[in-house]
Structure formats: structure tokens, C-alpha cells
C-alpha positions in Angstrom: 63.7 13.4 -131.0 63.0 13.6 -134.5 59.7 11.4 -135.0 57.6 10.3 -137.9 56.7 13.1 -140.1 52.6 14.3 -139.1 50.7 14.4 -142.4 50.9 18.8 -143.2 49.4 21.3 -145.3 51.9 20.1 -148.2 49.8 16.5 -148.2 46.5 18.2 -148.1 48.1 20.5 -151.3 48.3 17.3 -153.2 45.1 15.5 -152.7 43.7 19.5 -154.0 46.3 18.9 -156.6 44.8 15.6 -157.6 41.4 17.2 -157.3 41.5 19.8 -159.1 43.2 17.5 -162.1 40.8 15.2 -162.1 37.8 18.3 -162.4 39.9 19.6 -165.0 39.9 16.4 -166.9 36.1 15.8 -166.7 35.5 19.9 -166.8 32.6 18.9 -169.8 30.6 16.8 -167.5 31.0 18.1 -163.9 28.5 20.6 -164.2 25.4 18.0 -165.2 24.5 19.4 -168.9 21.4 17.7 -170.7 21.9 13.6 -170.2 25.6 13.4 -171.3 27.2 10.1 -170.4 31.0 10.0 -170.2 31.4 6.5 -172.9 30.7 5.9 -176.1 27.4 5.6 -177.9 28.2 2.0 -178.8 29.9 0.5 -176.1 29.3 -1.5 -172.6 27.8 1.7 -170.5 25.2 2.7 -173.3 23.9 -1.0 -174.3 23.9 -2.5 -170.8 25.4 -0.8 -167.9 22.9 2.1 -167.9 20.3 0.1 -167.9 21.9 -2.6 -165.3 22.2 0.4 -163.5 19.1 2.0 -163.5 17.1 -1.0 -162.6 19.1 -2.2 -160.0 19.3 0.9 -158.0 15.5 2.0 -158.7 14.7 -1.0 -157.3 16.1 -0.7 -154.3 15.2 2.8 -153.7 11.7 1.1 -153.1 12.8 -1.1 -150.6 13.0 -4.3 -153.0 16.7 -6.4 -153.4 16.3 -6.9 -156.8 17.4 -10.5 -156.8 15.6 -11.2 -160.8 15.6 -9.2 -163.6 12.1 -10.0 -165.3 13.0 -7.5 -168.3 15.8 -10.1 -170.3 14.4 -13.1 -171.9 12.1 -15.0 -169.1 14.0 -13.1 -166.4 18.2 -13.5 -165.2 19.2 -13.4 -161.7 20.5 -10.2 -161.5 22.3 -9.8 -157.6 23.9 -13.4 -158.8 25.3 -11.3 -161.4 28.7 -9.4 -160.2 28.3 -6.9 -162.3 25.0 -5.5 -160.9 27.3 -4.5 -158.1 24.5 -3.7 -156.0 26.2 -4.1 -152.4 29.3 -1.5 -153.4 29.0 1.1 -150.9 30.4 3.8 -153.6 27.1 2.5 -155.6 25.1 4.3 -153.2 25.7 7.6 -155.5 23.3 6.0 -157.9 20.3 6.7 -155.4 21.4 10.5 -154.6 21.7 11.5 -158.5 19.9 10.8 -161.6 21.4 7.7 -163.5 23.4 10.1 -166.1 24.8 11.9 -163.7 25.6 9.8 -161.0 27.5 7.3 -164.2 29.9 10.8 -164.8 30.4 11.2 -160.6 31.0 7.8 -160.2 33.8 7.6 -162.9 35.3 11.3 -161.5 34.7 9.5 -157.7 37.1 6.3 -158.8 39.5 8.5 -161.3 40.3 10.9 -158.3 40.6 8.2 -155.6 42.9 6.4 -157.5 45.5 9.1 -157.1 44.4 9.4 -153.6 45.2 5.7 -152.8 48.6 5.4 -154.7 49.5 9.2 -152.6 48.6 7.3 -149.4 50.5 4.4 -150.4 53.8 5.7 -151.6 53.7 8.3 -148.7 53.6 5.5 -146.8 56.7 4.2 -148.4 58.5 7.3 -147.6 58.7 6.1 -144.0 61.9 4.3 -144.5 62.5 2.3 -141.0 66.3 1.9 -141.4 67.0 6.1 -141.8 65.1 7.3 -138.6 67.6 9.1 -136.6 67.0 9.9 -132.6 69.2 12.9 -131.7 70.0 13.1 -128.1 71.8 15.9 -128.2 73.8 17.9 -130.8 77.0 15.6 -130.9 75.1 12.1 -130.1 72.4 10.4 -132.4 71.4 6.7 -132.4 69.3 4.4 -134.9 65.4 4.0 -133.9 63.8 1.5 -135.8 60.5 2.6 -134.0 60.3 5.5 -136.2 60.3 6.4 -139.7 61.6 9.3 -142.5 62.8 9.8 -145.7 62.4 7.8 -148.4 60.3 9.2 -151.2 59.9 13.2 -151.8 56.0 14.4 -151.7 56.7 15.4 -155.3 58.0 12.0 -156.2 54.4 10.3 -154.6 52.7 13.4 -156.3 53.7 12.7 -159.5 53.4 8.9 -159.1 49.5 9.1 -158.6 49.1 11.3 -161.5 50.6 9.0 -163.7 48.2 6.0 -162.3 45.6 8.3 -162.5 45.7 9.4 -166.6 47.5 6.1 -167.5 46.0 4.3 -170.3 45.3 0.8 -168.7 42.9 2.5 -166.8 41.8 6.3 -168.0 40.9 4.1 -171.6 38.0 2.1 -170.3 36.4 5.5 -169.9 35.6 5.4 -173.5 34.2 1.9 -173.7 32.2 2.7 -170.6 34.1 -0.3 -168.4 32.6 0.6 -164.8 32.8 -2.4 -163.0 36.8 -2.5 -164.3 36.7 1.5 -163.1 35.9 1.0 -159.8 37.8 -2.7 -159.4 41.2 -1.6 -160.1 41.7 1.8 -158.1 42.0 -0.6 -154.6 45.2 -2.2 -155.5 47.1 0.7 -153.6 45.2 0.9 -150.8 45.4 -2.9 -150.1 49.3 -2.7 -151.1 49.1 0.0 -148.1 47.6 -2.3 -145.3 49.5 -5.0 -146.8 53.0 -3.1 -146.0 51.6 -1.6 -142.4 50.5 -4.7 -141.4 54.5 -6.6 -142.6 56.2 -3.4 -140.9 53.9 -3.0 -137.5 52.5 -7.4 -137.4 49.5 -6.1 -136.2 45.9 -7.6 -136.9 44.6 -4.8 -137.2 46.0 -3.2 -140.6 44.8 -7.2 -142.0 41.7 -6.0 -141.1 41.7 -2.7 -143.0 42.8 -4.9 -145.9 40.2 -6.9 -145.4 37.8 -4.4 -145.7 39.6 -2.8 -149.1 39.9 -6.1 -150.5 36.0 -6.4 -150.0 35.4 -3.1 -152.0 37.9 -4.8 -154.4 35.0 -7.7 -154.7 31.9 -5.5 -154.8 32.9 -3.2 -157.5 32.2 -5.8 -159.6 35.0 -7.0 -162.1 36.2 -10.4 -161.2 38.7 -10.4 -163.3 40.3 -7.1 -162.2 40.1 -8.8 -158.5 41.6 -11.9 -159.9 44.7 -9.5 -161.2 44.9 -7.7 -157.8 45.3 -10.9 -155.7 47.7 -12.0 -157.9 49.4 -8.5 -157.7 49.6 -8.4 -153.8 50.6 -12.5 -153.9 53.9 -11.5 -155.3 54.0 -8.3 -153.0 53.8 -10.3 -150.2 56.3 -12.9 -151.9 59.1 -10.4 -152.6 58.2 -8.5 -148.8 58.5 -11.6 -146.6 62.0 -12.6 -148.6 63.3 -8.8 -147.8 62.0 -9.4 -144.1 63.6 -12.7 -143.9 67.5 -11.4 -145.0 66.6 -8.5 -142.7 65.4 -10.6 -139.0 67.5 -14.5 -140.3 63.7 -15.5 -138.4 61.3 -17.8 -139.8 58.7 -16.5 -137.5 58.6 -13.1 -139.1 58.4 -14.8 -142.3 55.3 -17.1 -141.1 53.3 -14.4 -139.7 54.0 -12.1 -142.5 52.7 -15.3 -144.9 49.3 -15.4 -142.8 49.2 -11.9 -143.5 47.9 -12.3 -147.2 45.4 -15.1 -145.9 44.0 -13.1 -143.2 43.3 -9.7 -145.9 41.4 -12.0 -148.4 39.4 -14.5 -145.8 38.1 -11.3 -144.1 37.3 -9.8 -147.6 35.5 -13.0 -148.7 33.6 -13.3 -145.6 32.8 -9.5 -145.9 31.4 -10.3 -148.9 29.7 -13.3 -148.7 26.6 -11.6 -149.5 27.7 -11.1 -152.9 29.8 -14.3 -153.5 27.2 -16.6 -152.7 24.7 -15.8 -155.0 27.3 -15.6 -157.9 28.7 -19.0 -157.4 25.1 -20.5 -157.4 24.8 -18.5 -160.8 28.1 -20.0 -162.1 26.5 -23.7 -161.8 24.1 -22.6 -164.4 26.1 -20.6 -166.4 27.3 -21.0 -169.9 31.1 -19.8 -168.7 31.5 -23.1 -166.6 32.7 -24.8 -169.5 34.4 -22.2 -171.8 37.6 -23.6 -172.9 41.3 -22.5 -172.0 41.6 -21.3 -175.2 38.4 -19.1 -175.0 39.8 -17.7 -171.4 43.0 -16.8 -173.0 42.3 -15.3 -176.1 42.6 -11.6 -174.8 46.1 -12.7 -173.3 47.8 -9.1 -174.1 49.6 -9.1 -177.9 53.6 -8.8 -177.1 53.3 -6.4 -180.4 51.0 -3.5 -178.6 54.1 -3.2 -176.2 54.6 -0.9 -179.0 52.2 1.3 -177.2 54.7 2.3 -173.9 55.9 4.6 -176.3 53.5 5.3 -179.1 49.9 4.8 -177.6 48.2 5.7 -181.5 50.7 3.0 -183.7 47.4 1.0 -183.5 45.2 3.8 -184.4 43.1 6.2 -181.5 39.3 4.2 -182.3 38.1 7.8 -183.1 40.4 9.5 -185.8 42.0 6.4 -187.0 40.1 2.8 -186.5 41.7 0.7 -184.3 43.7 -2.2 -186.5 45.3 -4.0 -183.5 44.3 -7.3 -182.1 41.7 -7.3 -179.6 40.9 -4.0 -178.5 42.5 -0.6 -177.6 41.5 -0.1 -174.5 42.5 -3.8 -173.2 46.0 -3.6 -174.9 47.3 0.1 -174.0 50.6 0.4 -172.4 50.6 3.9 -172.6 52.0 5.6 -169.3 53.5 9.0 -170.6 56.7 9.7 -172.0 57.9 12.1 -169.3 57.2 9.1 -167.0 59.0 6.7 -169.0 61.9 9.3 -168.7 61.5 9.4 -165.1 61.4 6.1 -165.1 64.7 5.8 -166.5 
């Protein structure tokens, strides 16, 4: 009986594969050299995060939650804040190394699981129920749906994480020094992957494992990159639970698939209660209550920097040639590759 393929040395080659890319992309910084920070001098890491940073997790190393920050104005709450991040478990590298240093691991840490992720996802998706074949002998062979193969190539998955590695939407906010949006985005595949185990096996248990993701999703601290990811693995489950209806004709599938999606994000919130409380007691007192729609959406992405699919400088690079686009580069960048975009095709 031919059963589902056991992870092999050939998986374990690509995760070194994405490794070894990812060291080879921050080679300047891996080896901790004076008190280089991977961002620019002028952007969100050098003017705030460090410092967000630094206080937060120096603070805790003595065994104090640093609820207030007493160093801006007469003092902000600082845990309310979502961006201090202080409950991500990744954050923890910010008490091993000093704060330099642990800003470069952490953005090499989220780069290189990013890949991981998508490989375990689309791997995943190689497992095609429908093309499992159970041979009973050399002339009979019957369909299984228990058991899973073919689908995508190792290469195919391989080459899929690279390119959501090094893609612009999310290798640019390296420049602006956009942690919080770093470490939000790169769960998207993992939750797409307990998403699609727990449609294909209906167990609770894979919700749960979403669950948990989605709370990482929370914790890294960019609400609006969680806000894009629920709204991301919405439609997922949308489009999945229409395929599984035209498959079983059986509204209970369908139901069960629907509480799937509101199983994942109540176990995140409640897993991160810690952190959600104290932020929406913030919110009451903050000036972002009453911003306007018009305020909310005036980063809505400019259909003209669609441009940048195929031609990620027209805009200018913000180092050679100033940026002349609307909003800013790193917000509006398409840019995936042009071999992808061939592959694509």
C-alpha cells in the first residue's frame, strides 16, 4: 500500500536551502559587528522601536511588567500599547541578546520562518486526497481517500517560499524598520495550514493549532497586518467550504467546516486576552477612536504602483532615486520577481 509520503532528507534539504538564503541575505549582520541595526537611520526602528524595545524588555528582565512608560510626556501605557509586543514568545530573544543584535536576529528569525511556513503549507497541499492509489496487487488498485500524494513538486513548494520570502510587500519594511509588521505577516501560512488540516481531517484539534498561530498572529504586534490575515483566511475558508460542498452535496460538512474559522480566532483571542484587554482599555482614551474614514483609508494602495509587479524602481528605490510615488515605497510595492511572474504564467 502506497501511503502518505513521510517528510525525507529532500524536505530537510529545503528548510537548509531556505536557511542558508536567508544568512546569505543578511551575511553583513549575522556575525554581530559594532551596533549595526538592519533599518534606516531615519525610520520607525531607530526613532522608536529601539527604544520601545529596549525598555520594555529591560524591564522585564528585572521582574517588573512594564505596564507605564514614565519616559514620554507624563508617562503612556505602554503593555496597552500593541506594539510593545511584550507577550510574543519570539520577543523573548530580546532578553538573550543585546538590543542591536537581537533587532538583526529577530528580522533573520521572521525572514527565514516565513519560507519555513509557506514550505509546510504548500507541502501540505501536495497531499492531494483524490490521487492516492492503494495497490493490492500488480494488476488491481483502488481509490483511498484516507491517504494522500501528488499534487505539488518539492521544487514547486521550494521555490514558492523563496519568493514570499524576498518579495517586496514584505522584505521592504526591512528598510523602514517595520517590526511589528515583520513578525505579524509571516503566520498567514501556518494558519492557512491548520485551516486546510482541520477542513480535510474535521478534527478539533488542528483548530486548536490555529488557534495558537492566530495568537502569535496577535502578539507580534501589527493590528493591521492581523486585520489583513483574518480577512485572508475568511475568504480561504469561503472558497474551501464551497469546493467541500460540490464535493460531499452535505450541509453538515459545510457547517462544521464554517465553525472552523470561529473556533481558530476565539481560541486565539482568548489566548491572548492578556494583551487585548489592556489595548481596548487604551482605545477608549485614544485619539484613533474618532479618526475619520477618510483618515483610515488614505493609504488604500494607488492602482498606479501596480506598475511595480513588473518594474519595482518606476517610483524611484528611496536610496539612489527619491521615492516620487504616493504614500510610501515600502507600503505600495508589488514587486514579486520577474522569473515568478513567468512562472506564474
Amino acid at each position: 500500500i502506497i501511503r502518505q509520503e513521510a517528510w525525507s532528507k529532500y524536505d530537510w534539504f529545503a528548510i537548509l536551502t531556505l536557511f542558508l538564503l536567508t544568512l546569505a541575505y543578511f551575511y553583513n549582520v549575522v556575525i554581530p559587528d559594532g551596533s549595526s541595526v538592519l533599518s534606516d537611520q531615519n525610520t520607525d526602528t531607530r526613532h522608536q522601536l529601539f527604544y520601545w524595545r529596549y525598555f520594555g524588555f529591560n524591564t522585564l528582565a528585572k521582574g517588573v511588567l512594564p505596564l507605564w512608560n514614565p519616559y514620554i510626556y507624563g508617562g503612556t501605557p505602554f503593555v496597552g500599547g500593541l506594539q510593545s509586543a511584550i507577550f510574543y514568545p519570539l520577543n523573548l530573544i530580546y532578553l538573550i541578546f543585546p538590543i542591536h543584535v537581537a533587532i538583526n536576529y529577530s528580522i533573520i528569525l521572521h525572514v527565514f520562518l516565513s519560507g519555513v511556513f509557506t514550505y509546510l503549507y504548500l507541502r501540505f497541499l501536495k497531499l492531494n486526497p483524490k490521487s492516492e492509489i492503494v495497490r493490492l496487487s500488480a494488476h488491481d488498485e483502488v481509490r483511498n481517500p484516507k491517504f494522500y500524494t501528488d499534487g505539488l513538486s518539492r521544487s514547486s513548494c521550494l521555490v514558492s517560499s523563496i519568493i514570499f520570502m524576498f518579495c517586496a510587500p514584505q522584505i521592504f519594511h526591512v528598510y523602514p524598520g517595520h517590526l511589528p509588521n515583520l513578525c505579524t505577516m509571516i503566520w498567514l501560512p501556518l494558519i492557512l495550514l491548520f485551516s486546510e488540516l482541520f477542513i480535510r481531517n474535521r478534527n478539533i484539534l488542528y483548530a486548536f493549532f490555529g488557534g495558537i498561530a492566530v495568537a502569535f498572529n496577535i502578539l507580534a504586534g501589527h493590528p493591521q497586518y492581523f486585520f489583513y490575515t483574518a480577512i485572508a483566511v475568511a475568504a480561504y475558508f469561503i472558497i474551501r467550504i464551497i469546493q467541500e460542498f460540490k464535493e460531499h452535496k452535505n450541509w453538515k460538512y459545510a457547517g462544521y467546516h464554517a465553525s472552523g474559522i470561529f473556533i481558530i480566532y476565539t481560541i486565539g483571542v482568548l489566548l491572548t486576552a492578556i494583551q487585548l484587554l489592556p489595548a481596548f482599555e487604551m482605545i477608549k482614551h485614544s485619539t484613533r477612536q474618532t479618526l475619520s474614514y477618510e483618515w483610515v483609508g488614505q493609504f488604500s494602495f494607488a492602482p498606479e504602483n501596480f506598475t511595480t509587479l513588473f518594474m519595482p524602481e518606476f517610483f524611484g528605490d528611496s536610496l539612489k532615486t527619491p521615492y516620487w510615488g504616493r504614500y510610501y515605497l515600502w507600503e505600495m510595492s508589488l514587486y514579486v520577481g520577474i522569473i515568478p511572474l513567468m512562472l506564474f504564467a
